[in-house]
DOFI-224979 format. One record per residue: residue number from 1; x, y, z of N, C-alpha, C in turn. Coordinates in steps of 0.001 Angstrom, whole numbers. Each point is the difference from the previous one (the first is absolute). Layout:
N
num;nX;nY;nZ;caX;caY;caZ;cX;cY;cZ
NUM;X;Y;Z;X;Y;Z;X;Y;Z
...
This chain:
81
num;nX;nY;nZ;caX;caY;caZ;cX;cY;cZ
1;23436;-156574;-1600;-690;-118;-1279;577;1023;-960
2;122;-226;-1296;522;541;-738;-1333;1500;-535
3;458;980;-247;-618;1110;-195;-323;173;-1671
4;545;-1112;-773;-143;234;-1077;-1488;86;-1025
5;-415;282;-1174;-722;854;-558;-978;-1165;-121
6;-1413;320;428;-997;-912;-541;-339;-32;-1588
7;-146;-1378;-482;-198;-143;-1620;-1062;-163;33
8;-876;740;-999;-1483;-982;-337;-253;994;-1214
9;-1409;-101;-520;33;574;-1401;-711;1558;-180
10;-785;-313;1240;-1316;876;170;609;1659;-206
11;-747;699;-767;-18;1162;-708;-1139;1377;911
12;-752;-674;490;-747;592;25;423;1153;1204
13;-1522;696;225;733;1344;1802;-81;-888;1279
14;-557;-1374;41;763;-963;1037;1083;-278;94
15;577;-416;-870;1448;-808;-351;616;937;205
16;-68;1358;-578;1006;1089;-95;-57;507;1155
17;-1101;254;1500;138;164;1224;872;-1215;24
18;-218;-1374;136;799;-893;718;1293;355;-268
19;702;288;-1295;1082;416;-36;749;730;646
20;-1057;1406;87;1032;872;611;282;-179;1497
21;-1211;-712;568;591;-851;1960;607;-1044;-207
22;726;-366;-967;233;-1326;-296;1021;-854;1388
23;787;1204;124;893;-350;1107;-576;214;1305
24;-892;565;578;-795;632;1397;-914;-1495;23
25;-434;-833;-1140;-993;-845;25;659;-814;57
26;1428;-457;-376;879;-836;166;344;-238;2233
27;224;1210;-64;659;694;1200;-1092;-781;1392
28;-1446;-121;-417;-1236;-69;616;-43;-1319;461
29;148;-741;-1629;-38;-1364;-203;1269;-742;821
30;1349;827;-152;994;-755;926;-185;-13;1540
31;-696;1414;64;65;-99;1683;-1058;-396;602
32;-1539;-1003;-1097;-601;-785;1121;565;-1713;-230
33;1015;501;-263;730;-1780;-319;-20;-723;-1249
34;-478;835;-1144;-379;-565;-1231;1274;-68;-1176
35;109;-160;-594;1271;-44;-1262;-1158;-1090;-1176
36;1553;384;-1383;-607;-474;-1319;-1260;474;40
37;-447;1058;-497;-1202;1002;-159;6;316;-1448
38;-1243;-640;-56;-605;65;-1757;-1016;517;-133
39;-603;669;-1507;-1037;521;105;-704;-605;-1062
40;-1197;-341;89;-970;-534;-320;-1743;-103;-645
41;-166;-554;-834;-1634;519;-265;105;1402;-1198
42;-1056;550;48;203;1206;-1023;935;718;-55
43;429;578;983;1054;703;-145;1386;-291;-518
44;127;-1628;476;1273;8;-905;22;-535;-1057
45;-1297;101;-1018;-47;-1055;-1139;-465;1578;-635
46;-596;925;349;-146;1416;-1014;-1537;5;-170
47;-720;-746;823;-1283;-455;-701;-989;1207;1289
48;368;650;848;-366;604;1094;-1440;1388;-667
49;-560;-19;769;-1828;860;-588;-183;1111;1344
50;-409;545;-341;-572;703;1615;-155;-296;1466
51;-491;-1492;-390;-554;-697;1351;1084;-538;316
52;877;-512;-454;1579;-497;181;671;400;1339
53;679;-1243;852;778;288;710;1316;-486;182
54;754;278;361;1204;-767;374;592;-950;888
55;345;-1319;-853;-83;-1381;404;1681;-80;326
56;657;80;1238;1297;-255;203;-117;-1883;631
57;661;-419;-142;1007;-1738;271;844;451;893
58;216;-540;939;1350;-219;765;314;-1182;631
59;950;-804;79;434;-975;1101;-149;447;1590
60;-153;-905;990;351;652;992;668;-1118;921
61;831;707;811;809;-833;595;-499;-622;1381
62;-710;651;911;-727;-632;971;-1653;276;-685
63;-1045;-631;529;-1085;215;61;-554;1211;529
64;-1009;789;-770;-336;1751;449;-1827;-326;433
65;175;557;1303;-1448;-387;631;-450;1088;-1169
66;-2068;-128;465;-704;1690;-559;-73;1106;145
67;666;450;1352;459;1209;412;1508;836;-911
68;581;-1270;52;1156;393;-413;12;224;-2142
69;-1110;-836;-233;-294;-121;-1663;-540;1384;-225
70;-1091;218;1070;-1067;1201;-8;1044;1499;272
71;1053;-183;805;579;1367;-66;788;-4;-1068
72;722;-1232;-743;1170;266;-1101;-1330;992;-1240
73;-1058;-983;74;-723;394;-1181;-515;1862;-126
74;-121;-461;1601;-255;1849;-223;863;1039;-400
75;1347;-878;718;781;1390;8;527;-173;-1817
76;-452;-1335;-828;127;333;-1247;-912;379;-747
77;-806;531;379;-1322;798;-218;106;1061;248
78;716;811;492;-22;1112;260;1064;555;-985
79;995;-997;86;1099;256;-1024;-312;489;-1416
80;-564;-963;-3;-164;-243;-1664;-1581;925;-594
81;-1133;-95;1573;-1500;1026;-681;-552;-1533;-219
């Protein structure tokens, strides 16, 4: 998967965390099998409030049981706060 820079619009101190893991969240997303990773919902339209979280897209190439959804998510939860 290509390492290159996620686009979206969002301004806010979400977007600007997502930025700076941009590649570690990339890194996460490739190694539970995922690629083409987009971001989505408030954050990437600029519209993001307090309660706001971060909505990532990805393709995936095999099917990811809930164990395996439940650890990517954490360990991008921890990443990102």
């Amino acid at each position: 998967m290509s390492l290159k820079t996620l686009h979206f619009h969002g301004r806010g101190p979400l977007a600007q965390r997502l930025r700076r893991h941009a590649r570690e969240v990339r890194q996460l997303v490739d190694q539970a099998g995922g690629s083409n990773l987009r971001v989505c919902g408030s954050g990437a339209t600029g519209t993001e409030h307090a309660g706001s979280d971060i909505d990532l897209l990805f393709d995936m190439g095999t099917a990811m049981g809930l164990m395996e959804l439940g650890t990517l998510e954490r360990r991008l939860s921890e990443l990102l706060g």
